[in-house]
C-alpha positions as CSV (number, residue, x, y, z in Angstrom):
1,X,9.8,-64.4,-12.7
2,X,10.0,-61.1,-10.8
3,X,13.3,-61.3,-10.2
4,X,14.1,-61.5,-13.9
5,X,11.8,-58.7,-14.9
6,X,13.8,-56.7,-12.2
7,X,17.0,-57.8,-13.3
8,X,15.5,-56.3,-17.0
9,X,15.1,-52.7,-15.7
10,X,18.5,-52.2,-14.2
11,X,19.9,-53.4,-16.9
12,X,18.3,-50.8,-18.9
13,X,18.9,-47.8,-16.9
14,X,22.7,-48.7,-18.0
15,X,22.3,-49.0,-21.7
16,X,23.6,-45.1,-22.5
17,X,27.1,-44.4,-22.4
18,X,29.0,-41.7,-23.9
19,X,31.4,-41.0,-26.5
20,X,34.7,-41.0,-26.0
21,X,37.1,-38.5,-27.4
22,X,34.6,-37.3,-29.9
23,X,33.2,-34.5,-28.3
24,X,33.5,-32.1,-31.2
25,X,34.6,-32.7,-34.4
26,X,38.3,-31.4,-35.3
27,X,37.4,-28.9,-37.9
28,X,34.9,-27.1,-35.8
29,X,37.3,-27.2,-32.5
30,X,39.7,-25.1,-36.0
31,X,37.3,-22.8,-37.0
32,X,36.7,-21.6,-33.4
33,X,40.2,-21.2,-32.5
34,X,40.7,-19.2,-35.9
35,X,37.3,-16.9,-35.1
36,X,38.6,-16.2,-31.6
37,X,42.6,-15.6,-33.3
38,X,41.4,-12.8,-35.3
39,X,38.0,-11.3,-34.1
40,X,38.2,-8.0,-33.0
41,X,36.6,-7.0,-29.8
42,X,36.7,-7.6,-25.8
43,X,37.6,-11.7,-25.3
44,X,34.9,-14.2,-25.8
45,X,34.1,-15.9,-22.5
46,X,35.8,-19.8,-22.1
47,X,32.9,-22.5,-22.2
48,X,33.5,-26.0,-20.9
49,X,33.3,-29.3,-22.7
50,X,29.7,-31.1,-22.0
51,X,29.6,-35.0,-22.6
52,X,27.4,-36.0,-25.3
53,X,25.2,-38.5,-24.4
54,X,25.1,-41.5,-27.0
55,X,21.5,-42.4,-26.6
56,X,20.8,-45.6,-28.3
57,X,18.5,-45.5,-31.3
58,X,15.1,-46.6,-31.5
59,X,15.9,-49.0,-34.1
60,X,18.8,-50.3,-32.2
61,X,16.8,-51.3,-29.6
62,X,14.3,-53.0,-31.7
63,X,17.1,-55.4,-32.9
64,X,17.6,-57.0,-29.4
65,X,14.0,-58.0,-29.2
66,X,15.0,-60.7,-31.5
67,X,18.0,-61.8,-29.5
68,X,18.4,-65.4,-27.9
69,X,18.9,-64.1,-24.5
70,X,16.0,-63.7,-22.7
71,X,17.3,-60.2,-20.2
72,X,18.6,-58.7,-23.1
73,X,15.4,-59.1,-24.7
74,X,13.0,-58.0,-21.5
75,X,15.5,-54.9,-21.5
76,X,14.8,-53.8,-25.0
77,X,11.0,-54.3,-24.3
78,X,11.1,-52.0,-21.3
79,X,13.1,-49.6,-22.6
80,X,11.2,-49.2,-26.0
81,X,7.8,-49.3,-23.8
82,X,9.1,-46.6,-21.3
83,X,10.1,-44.4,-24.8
84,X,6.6,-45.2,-25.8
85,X,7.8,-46.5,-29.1
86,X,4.8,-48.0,-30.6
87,X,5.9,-49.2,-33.9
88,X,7.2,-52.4,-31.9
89,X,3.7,-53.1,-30.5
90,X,2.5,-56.0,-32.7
91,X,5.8,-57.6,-31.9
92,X,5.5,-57.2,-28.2
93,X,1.4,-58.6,-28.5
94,X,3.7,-62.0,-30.2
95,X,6.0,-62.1,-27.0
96,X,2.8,-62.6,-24.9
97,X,3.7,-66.3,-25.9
98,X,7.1,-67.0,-25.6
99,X,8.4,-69.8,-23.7
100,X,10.0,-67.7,-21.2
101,X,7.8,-66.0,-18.2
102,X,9.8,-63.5,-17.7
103,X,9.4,-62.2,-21.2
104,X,5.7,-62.7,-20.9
105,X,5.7,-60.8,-18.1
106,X,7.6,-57.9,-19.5
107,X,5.6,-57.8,-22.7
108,X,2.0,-57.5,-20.4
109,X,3.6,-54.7,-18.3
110,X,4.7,-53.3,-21.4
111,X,1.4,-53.6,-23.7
112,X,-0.3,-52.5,-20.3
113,X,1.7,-49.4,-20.2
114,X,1.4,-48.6,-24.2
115,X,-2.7,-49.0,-23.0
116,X,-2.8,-51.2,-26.1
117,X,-6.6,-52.1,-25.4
118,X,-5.9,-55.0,-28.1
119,X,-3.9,-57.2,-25.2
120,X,-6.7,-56.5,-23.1
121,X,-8.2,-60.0,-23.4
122,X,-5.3,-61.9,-23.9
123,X,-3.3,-60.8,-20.4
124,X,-6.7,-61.2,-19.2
125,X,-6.4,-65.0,-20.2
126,X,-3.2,-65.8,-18.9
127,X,-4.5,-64.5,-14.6
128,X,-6.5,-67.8,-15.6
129,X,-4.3,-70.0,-18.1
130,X,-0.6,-68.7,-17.5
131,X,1.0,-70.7,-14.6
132,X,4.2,-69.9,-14.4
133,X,3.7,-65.6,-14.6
134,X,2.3,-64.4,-11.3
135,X,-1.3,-62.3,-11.2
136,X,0.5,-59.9,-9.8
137,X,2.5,-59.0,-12.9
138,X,-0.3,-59.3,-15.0
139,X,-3.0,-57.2,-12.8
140,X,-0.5,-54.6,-12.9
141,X,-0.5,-54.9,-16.7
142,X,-4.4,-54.7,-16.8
143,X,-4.3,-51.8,-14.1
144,X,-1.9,-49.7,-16.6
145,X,-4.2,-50.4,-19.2
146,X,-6.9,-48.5,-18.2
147,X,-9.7,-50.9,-19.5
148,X,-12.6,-51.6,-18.3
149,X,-12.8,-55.2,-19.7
150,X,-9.8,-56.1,-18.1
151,X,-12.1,-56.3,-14.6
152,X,-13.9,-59.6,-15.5
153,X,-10.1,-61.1,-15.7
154,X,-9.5,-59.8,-12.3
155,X,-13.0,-60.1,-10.5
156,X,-12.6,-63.7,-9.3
157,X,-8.9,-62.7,-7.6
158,X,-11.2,-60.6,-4.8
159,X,-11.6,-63.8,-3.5
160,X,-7.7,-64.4,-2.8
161,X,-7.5,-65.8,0.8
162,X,-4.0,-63.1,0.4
163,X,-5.1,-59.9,1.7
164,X,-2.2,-57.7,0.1
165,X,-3.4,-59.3,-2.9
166,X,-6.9,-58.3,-2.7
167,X,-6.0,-54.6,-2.0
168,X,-4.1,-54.9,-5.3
169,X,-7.1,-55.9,-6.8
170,X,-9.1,-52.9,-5.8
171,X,-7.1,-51.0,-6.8
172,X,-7.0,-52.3,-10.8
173,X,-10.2,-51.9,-10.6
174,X,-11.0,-49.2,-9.7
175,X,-7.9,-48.0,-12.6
176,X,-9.9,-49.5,-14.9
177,X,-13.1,-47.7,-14.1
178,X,-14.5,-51.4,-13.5
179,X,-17.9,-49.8,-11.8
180,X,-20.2,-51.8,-14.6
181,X,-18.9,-54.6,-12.5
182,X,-20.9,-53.3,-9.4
183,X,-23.5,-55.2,-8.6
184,X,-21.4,-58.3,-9.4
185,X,-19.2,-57.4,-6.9
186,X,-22.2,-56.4,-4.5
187,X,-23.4,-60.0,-5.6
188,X,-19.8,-61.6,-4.2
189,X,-20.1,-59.4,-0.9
190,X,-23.3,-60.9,0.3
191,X,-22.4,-64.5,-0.2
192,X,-19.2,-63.3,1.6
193,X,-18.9,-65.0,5.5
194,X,-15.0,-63.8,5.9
195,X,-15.0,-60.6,8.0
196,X,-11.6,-59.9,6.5
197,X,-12.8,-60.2,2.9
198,X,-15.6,-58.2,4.2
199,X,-13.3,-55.5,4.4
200,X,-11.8,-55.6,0.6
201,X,-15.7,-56.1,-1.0
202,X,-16.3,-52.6,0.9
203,X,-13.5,-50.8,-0.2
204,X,-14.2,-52.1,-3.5
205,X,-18.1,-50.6,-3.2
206,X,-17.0,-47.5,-2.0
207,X,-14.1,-46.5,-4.1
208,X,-16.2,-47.9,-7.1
209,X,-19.0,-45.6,-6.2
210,X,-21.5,-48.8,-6.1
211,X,-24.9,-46.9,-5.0
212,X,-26.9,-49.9,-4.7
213,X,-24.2,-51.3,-2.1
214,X,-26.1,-48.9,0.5
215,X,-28.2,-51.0,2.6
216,X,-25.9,-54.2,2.3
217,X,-22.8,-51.5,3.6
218,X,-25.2,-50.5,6.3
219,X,-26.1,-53.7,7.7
220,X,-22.3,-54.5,7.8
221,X,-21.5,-51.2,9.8
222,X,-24.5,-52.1,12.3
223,X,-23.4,-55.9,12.8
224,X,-19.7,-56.0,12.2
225,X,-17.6,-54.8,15.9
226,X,-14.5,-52.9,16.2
227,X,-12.5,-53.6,13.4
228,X,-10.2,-52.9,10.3
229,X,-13.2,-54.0,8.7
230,X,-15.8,-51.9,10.4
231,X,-13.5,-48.7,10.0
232,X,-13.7,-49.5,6.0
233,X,-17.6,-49.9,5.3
234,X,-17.5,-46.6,7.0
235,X,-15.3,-44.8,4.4
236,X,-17.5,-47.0,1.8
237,X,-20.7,-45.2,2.9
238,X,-19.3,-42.0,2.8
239,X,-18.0,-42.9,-0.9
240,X,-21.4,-44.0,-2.1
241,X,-22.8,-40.4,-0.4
242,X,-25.0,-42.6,1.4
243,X,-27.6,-40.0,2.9
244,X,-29.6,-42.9,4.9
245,X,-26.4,-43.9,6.5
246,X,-25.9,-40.4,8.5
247,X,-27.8,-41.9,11.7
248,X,-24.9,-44.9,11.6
249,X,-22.1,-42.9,11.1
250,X,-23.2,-39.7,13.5
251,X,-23.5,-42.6,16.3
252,X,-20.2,-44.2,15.2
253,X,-18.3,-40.6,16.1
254,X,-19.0,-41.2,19.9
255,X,-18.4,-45.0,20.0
256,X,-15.0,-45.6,21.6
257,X,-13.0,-47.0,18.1
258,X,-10.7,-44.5,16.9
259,X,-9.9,-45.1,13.6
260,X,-13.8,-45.7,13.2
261,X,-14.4,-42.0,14.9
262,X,-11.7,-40.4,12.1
263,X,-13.2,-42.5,9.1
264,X,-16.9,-42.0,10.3
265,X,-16.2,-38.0,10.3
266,X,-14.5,-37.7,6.6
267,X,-17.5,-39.9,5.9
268,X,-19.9,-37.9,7.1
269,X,-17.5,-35.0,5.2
270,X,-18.0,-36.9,1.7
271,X,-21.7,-37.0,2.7
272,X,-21.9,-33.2,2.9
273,X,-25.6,-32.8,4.5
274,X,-26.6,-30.5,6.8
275,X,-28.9,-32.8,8.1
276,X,-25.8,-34.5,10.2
277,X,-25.3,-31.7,12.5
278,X,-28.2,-32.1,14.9
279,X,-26.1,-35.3,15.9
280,X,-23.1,-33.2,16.4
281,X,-23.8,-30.4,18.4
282,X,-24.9,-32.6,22.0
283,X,-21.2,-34.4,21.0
284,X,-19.7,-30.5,22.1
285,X,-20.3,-31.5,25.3
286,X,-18.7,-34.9,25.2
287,X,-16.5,-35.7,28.4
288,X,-13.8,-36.8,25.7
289,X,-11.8,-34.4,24.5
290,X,-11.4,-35.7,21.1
291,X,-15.4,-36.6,20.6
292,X,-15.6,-33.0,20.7
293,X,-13.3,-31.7,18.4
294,X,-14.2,-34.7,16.0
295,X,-17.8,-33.1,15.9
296,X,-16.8,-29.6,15.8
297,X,-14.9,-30.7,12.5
298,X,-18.4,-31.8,11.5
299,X,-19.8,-28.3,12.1
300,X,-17.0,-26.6,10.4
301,X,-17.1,-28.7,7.5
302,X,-20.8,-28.3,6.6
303,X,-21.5,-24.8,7.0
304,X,-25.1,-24.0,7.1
305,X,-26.6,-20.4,8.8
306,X,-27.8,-21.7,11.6
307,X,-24.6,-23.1,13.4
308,X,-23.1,-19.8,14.0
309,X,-26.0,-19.0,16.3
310,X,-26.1,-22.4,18.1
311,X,-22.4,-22.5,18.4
312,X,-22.4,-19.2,20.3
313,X,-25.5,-20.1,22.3
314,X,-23.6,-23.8,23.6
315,X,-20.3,-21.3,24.5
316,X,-22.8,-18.9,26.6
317,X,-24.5,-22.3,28.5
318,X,-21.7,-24.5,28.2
319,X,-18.5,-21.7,28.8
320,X,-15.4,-23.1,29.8
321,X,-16.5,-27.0,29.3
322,X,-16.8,-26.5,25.6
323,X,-14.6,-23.4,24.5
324,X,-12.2,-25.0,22.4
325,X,-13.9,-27.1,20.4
326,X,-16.8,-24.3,19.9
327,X,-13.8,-21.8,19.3
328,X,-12.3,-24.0,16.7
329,X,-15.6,-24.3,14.4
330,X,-16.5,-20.9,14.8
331,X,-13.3,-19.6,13.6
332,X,-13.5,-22.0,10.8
333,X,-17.2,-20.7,9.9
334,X,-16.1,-17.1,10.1
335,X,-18.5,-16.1,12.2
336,X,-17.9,-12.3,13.1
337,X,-20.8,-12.3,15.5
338,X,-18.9,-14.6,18.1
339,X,-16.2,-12.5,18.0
340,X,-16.4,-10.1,20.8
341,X,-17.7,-13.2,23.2
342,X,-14.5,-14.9,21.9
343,X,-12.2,-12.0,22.6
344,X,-13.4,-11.6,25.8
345,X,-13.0,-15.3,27.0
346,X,-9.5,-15.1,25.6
347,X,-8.5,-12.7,28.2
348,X,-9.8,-15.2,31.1
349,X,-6.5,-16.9,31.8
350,X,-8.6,-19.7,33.7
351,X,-10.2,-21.1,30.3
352,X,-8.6,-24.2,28.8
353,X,-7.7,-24.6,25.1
354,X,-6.7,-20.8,24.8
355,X,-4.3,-21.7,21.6
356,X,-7.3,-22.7,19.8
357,X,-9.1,-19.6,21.1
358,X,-6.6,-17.6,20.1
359,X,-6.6,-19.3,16.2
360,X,-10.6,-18.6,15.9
361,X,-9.8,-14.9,16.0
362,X,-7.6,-15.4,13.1
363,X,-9.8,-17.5,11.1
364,X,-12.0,-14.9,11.8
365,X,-10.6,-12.4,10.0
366,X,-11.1,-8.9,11.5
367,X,-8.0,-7.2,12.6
368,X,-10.1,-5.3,15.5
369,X,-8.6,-8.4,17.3
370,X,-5.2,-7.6,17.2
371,X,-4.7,-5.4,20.4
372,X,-6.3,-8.6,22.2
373,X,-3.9,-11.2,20.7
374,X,-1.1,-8.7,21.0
375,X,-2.2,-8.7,25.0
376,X,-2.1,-12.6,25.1
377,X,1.3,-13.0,22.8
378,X,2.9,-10.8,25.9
379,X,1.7,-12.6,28.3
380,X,4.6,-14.7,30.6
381,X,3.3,-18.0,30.1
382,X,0.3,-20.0,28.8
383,X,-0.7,-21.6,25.5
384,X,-2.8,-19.0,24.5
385,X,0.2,-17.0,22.8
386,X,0.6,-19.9,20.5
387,X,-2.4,-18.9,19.0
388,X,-1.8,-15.5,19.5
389,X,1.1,-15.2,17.8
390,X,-0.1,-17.7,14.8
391,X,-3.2,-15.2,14.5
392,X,-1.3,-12.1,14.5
393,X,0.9,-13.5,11.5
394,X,-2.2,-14.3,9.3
395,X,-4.1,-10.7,10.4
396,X,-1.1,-9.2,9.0
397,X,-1.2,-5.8,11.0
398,X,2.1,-3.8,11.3
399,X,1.4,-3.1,14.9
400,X,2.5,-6.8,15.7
401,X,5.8,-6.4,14.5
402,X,7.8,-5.3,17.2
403,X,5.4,-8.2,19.7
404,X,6.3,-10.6,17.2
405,X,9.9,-9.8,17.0
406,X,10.1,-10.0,21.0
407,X,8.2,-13.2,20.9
408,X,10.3,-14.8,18.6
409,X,13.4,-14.1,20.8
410,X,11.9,-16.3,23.3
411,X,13.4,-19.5,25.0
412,X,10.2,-21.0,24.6
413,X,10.9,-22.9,21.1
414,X,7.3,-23.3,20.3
415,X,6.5,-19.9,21.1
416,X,9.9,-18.7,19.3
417,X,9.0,-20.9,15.7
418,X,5.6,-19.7,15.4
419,X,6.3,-16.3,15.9
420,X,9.4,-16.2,13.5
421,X,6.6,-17.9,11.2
422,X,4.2,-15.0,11.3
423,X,7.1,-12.3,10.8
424,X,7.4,-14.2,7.6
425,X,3.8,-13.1,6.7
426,X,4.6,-9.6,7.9
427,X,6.9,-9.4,5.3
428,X,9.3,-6.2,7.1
429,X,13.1,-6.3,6.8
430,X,12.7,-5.2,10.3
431,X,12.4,-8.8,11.3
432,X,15.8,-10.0,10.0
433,X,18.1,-9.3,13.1
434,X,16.1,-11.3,15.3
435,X,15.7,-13.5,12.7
436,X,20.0,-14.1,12.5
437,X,19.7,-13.9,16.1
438,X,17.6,-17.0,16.4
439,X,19.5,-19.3,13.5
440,X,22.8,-18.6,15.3
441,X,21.5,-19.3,19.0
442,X,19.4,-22.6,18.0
443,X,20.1,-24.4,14.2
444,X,17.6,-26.3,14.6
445,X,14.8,-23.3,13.7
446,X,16.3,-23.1,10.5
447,X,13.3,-24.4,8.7
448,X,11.5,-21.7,10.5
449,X,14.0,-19.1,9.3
450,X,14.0,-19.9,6.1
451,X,10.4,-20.1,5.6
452,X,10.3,-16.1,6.9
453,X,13.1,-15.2,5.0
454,X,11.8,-16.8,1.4
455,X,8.6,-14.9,2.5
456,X,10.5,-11.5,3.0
457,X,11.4,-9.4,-0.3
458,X,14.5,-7.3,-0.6
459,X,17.9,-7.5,-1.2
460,X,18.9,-7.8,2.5
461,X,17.0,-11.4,3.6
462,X,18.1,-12.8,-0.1
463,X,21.8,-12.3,0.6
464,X,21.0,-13.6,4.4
465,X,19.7,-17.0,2.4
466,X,22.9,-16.9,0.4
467,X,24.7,-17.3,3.3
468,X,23.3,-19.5,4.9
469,X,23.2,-22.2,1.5
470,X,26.8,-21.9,1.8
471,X,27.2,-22.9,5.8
472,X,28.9,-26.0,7.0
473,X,25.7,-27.5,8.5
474,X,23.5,-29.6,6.6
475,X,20.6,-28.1,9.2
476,X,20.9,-24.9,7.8
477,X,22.2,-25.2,4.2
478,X,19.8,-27.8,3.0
479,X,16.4,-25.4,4.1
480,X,18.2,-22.4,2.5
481,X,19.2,-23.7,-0.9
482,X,15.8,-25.1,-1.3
483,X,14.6,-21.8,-0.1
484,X,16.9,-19.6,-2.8
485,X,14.5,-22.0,-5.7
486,X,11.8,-20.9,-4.0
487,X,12.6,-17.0,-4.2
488,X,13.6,-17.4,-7.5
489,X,15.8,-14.6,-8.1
490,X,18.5,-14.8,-10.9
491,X,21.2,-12.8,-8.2
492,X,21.6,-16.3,-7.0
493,X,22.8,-18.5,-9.0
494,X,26.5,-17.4,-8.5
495,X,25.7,-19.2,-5.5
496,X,24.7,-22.1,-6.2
497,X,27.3,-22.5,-9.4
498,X,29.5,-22.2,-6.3
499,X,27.9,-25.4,-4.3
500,X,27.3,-27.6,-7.5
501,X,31.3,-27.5,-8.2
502,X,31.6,-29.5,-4.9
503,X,31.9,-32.6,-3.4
504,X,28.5,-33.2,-1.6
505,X,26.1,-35.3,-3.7
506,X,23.0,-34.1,-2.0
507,X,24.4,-30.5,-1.9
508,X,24.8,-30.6,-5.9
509,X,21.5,-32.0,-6.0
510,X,19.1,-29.8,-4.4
511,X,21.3,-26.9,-6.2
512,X,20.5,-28.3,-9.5
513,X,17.0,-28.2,-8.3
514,X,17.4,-24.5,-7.0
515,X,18.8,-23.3,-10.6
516,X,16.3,-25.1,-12.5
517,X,13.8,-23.6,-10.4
518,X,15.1,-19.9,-11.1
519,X,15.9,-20.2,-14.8
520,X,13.3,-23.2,-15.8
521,X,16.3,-24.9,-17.6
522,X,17.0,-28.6,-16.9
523,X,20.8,-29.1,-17.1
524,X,22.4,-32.5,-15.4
525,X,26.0,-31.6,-15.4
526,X,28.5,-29.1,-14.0
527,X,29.9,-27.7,-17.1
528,X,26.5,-27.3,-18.3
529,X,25.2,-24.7,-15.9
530,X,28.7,-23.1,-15.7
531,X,28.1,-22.8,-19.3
532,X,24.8,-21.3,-19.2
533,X,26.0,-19.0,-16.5
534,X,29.3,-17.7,-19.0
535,X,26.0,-16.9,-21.9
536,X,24.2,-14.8,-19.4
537,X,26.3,-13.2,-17.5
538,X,29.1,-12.7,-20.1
539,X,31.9,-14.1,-17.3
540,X,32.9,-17.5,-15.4
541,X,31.1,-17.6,-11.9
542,X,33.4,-16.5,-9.2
């Protein structure tokens, strides 16, 4: 069955053609040759042939859902469906019943994807009565079709001993806005004993937004151990906003279960109450590392007035044991009365997680930081210019250009991409030797390169991208001709007519991409663009 619905759409991705040797009519190739003849005036530039297409009708089309053979008759039913040709619909609603699957098949993806909410109930009764067409097929049809009565078709499948399946399941319904279905679902999950169906019931309460699945999601989390399982009714409970589950979730971000730690904190996240971050401040002093930072995500995430206060208070009792965690949500809170204490610790070499430091000043905002992060960002070694030089790039003072340009000539690669980065937010043409410098000593910064020279206006860094679009090495030329669409500058496209007339597929495609970016047209061929260049520009590309 699948097979032969697959077989149906490659099949119809090859229906066009195109003509041959009737490009343009004879008398009109005449009366052009006989306007050019005796025109007056400068020559009128050449212009290529373009292929025309030869599109098959609508009506064409329609003819071959009466043919004998069944994958010439799937074709015609995707293809009319994908062209969203609806006259055919009352025919496709007959196919739902012919005697082969496959074209049963077709016709519910079809009906599904026209959202024709009159096969609603009759794909619905084939999941139960239609042997020989997989559910699959047909909860993808009800799952296109956006309605909500399609969920009491699909309801029972949630108890498919096929996990895959299940998930496919969820996810109809929750495409068909299936939530009237809650507390039958709720219903299912408590007569549930499987701890892996467990899982899908609470991904279908949570992404369903089922409110009244609170206290059965939070006697799960409290019984259920480490698991796949566990990590899901945590996400459910921070989908229902479940405000009496914050004790739950606040333990689950010191428990030693990852994946329950990250979906307990985006939980908590959803949740959005304050009332959370008396669990999370004793976490700051956590002896694991990542406890910390989970928790001062928590604090940066919900900001309320009195966090700045306690933050800076832990980082006076707590100094060096908690500095980068308390760095990182301060600098995400903005909290300008921190900033002197964090400036000052920066400058202590001996203080671990000086990157992250270093960020919190630029979060923070105020570019009285800069002769401190300038300080740090010349330092010989240490992580803190990492976060110096990423925090000097986003303050945007002109006094770190010449640090940054020094930095960015160094061997330290790290140290080297984040500072070309941040010259790329400093916007000056100053930048651009180093800049060369770097993508001749080590290709593989070219991303980094790019990046500063899309970022840096002029006519100097544009005709430094043009260059590079037209190097040998796919390292370099890829990032740059992606990085002439982004600049979007009509001096261009000379260039990249050049690359689309050769014989690198990937080349001529990203350039199609660049030119459509620049001029917003949406050629697919060669001649086509070298066409459009000859009407603006009055000449062939060189």
């Amino acid at each position: 069955m699948e097979k032969g619905v697959r077989n149906s759409k490659e099949n119809s991705e090859t229906s066009s053609g195109f003509m041959k040797n009737q490009i343009v009519p004879k008398w009109i190739i005449f009366g052009f040759v006989m306007t050019l003849f005796f025109c007056s005036g400068p020559p009128k530039p050449d212009y290529l042939p373009v292929p025309v297409e030869e599109v098959r009708s609508n009506e064409e089309i329609e003819k071959s859902l009466w043919s004998e053979e069944w994958s010439e008759k799937t074709q015609a039913i995707v293809e009319l469906s994908q062209r969203n040709y609806r006259k055919v619909i009352p025919k496709i609603r007959v196919f739902l019943k012919d005697k082969n699957p496959a074209v049963r098949g077709t016709s519910a993806i079809a009906l599904g994807t026209y959202q024709d909410k009159e096969s609603t109930i009759a794909i619905g009764k084939m999941i139960q009565n239609d042997k020989e067409v997989t559910s699959d097929i047909l909860i993808d049809a009800l799952a296109r079709m956006k309605d909500p009565r399609g969920g009491e078709f699909v309801l029972p499948l949630l108890e498919s001993e096929n996990n895959i399946f299940r998930l496919q399941v969820v996810d109809s319904l929750v495409q068909m806005k299936a939530g009237f279905l809650g507390e039958k679902i709720l219903s299912m999950a408590v007569k549930n004993k499987d701890i892996e169906k467990a899982k899908t019931y609470s991904m279908a309460l949570g992404q369903l937004k089922v409110r009244s699945s609170e206290n059965y999601l939070i006697a799960l989390a409290e019984k259920t151990e480490s698991s796949p399982t566990l990590a899901a009714t945590y996400l459910a409970l921070g989908r229902i906003q479940s405000k009496k589950a914050i004790p739950v979730l606040s333990k689950a971000v010191g428990k030693d279960f990852p994946k329950g730690r990250e979906n307990s904190v985006e939980a908590l996240l959803a949740i959005n109450d304050p009332s959370c971050l008396s669990y999370m401040f004793p976490y700051l002093s956590d002896k694991e590392k990542e406890v910390q930072y989970y928790s001062a995500n928590v604090i940066a995430g919900i900001p309320s007035k009195e966090s700045g206060p306690k933050l800076l208070k832990v980082l006076d009792e707590k100094g060096k044991e908690v500095a980068g965690p308390v760095s990182f949500a301060i600098g995400r809170l903005k909290y300008e009365p921190a900033r002197k204490k964090l400036e000052n610790i920066l400058l202590d070499t001996s203080y671990p997680d000086r990157e992250e430091i270093a960020k919190s000043l630029g979060w923070i905002g105020n570019k009285e930081s800069v002769a401190v992060l300038i300080k740090v960002l010349e330092e010989k070694n240490g992580e803190g210019r990492y976060g110096a030089a990423w925090s000097l790039g986003v303050l945007g003072s002109e006094d770190a250009l010449e640090p940054l340009i020094q930095a960015a000539g160094s061997p330290d690669r790290k140290l080297s991409a984040i500072s070309i980065e941040s010259l790329g937010l400093l916007k000056s043409e100053k930048s651009l030797p180093i800049l060369r410098s770097k993508m001749k000593a080590d290709p593989n910064l070219a991303t980094f390169v790019v990046s500063a020279l899309v970022s840096i206006p002029g006519e100097e860094s544009r005709l430094l991208l043009e260059e590079y679009a037209l190097h040998k090495d796919p390292i370099i030329h890829q990032p740059a001709i992606q990085g002439l669409g982004q600049r979007k500058e009509i001096e261009s496209a000379h260039v990249l007519l050049k690359l689309i007339t050769g014989d690198n597929p990937e080349v001529v495609k990203i350039s199609y991409l660049a030119l459509t970016s620049i001029t917003g047209e949406k050629y697919r061929s060669r001649n086509e663009w070298i066409n459009w260049y000859v009407k603006k520009f009055g000449k062939q590309p060189e």
